[in-house]
N, C-alpha and C positions, 0 to 999 in steps of 0.2 A: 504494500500500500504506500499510498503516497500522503507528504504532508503537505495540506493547501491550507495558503489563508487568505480571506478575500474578505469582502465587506460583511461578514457575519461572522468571523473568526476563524480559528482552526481547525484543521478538522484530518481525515487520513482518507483517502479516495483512490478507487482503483480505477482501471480504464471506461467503467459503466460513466465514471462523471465525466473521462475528456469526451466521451462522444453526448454524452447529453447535453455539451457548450456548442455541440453544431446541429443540435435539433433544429429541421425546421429550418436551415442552409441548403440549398440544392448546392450551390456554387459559394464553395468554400475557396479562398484564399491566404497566401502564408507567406511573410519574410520574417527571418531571425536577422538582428541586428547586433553590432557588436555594444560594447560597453559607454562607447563615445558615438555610437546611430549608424555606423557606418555599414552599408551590407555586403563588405568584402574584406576577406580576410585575408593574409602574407602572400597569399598562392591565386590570390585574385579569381577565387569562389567563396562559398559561405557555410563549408563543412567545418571551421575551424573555430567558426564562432560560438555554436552551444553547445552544452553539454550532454552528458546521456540525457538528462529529463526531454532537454528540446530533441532532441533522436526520440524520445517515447510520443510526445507530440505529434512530430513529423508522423512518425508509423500510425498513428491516431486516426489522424486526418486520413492520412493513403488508405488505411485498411477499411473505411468508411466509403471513398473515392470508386466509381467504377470507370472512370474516364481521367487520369491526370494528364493537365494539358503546359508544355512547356513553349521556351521560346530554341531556337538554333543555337544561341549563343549560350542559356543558361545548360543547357542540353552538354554541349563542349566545356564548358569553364567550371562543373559538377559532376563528367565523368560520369552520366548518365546510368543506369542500370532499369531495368523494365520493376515496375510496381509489384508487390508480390500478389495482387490480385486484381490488379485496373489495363485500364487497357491504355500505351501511351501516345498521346499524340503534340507532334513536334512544328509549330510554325518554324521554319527557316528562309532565309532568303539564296540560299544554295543547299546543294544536295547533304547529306547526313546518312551517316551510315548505322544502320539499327542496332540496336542493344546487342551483346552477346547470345544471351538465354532471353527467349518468350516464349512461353508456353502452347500447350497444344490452345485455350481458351483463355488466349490473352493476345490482342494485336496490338500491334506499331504504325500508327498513323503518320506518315510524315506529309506533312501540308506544307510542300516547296515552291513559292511564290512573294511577290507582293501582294499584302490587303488591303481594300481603301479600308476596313475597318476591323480589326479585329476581335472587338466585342460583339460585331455581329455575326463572325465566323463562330464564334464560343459559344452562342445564343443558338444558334444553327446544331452545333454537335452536340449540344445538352439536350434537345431535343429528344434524343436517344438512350439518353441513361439517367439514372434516377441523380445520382449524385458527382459532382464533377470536382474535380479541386486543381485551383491555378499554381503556378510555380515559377514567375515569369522576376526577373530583374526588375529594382523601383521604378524606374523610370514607366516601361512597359506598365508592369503590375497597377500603380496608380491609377494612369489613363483605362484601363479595363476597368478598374472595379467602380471610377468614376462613371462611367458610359453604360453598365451595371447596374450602376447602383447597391454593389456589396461592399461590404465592408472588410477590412485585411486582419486577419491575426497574426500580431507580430511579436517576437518571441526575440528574449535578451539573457545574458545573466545579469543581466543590470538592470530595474526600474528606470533611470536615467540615462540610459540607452534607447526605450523607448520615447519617453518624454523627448530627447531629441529629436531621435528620427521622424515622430509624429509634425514635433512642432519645425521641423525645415523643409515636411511634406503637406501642411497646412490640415493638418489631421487630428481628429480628436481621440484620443485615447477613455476607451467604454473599460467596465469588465474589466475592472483590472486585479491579475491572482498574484499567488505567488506560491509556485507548485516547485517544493525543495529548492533548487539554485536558479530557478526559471522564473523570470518574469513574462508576464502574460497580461496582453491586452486586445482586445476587439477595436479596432479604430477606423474611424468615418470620416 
């Protein structure tokens, strides 16, 4: 179990609570940021910034996901690997070479082109599965979840890593936990 504490206090919570934080989310999205907001770490990806809790998160979110939708760049600069039960699909603007291992019921979407719009490509292939979860660079990620209308969960070992990253993306930080060395917040 885990220890959370949020605006009603402490408490010990297993995986039934991180997926009841995306009740009622078709289209989930996610950036971990570092300690100072930044969403890239020495190696210029963003595996280096959380810890195992944010990896229990991540697997959260995915193991809920029947569609995880990335960009070309974050796909390359995260050394990509196929979901262990979603299916993944890859905006790039050049070709990309699919995961290693995907399963016999598990596809590799690779969507190689320009979009005028990509939230409405996203809006298009959600059509299709119950629950969808984004995974795209802030810059991207924002503009989607604006055009959306969803909101991002963003994930630190620092409360103060959020509150920046929020406040230099003109975002409000909701929901805000704190699940053992993870800070956590829903923000709009």
């Amino acid at each position: 179990m885990l220890a959370i504490t949020d605006s009603f206090g402490a408490a010990a919570v297993g995986d039934s609570y991180l997926l009841g934080l995306l009740s009622g989310q078709k289209i989930t999205a996610s950036l971990v940021v570092s300690e100072l907001g930044s969403t890239r770490d020495s190696e210029g990806g963003s595996k280096l910034l959380g810890g195992e809790t944010d990896l229990l998160w991540l697997r959260t979110l995915r193991s809920r996901a029947e569609l995880v939708i990335t960009s070309g760049k974050t796909y390359r600069a995260e050394s990509y690997r196929m979901p262990k039960r979603a299916d993944l699909m890859v905006f790039s603007k050049s070709e990309i070479t699919p995961p290693v291992v995907i399963s016999n019921d598990q596809s590799f979407i690779p969507k190689v082109g320009d979009y005028d719009s990509l939230a409405a490509e996203i809006l298009a292939a959600a059509q299709d599965y119950r629950f969808v979860h984004l995974e795209f660079g802030p810059s991207t990620l924002l503009q989607i979840a604006r055009e959306l209308g969803v909101g991002i969960w963003v994930s630190s070992l620092s409360r103060q890593g959020i509150e920046t990253f929020c406040e230099a993306s003109n975002l409000s930080a909701r929901n805000q936990l704190q699940i053992e060395d993870l800070a956590l917040s829903y923000c709009l």
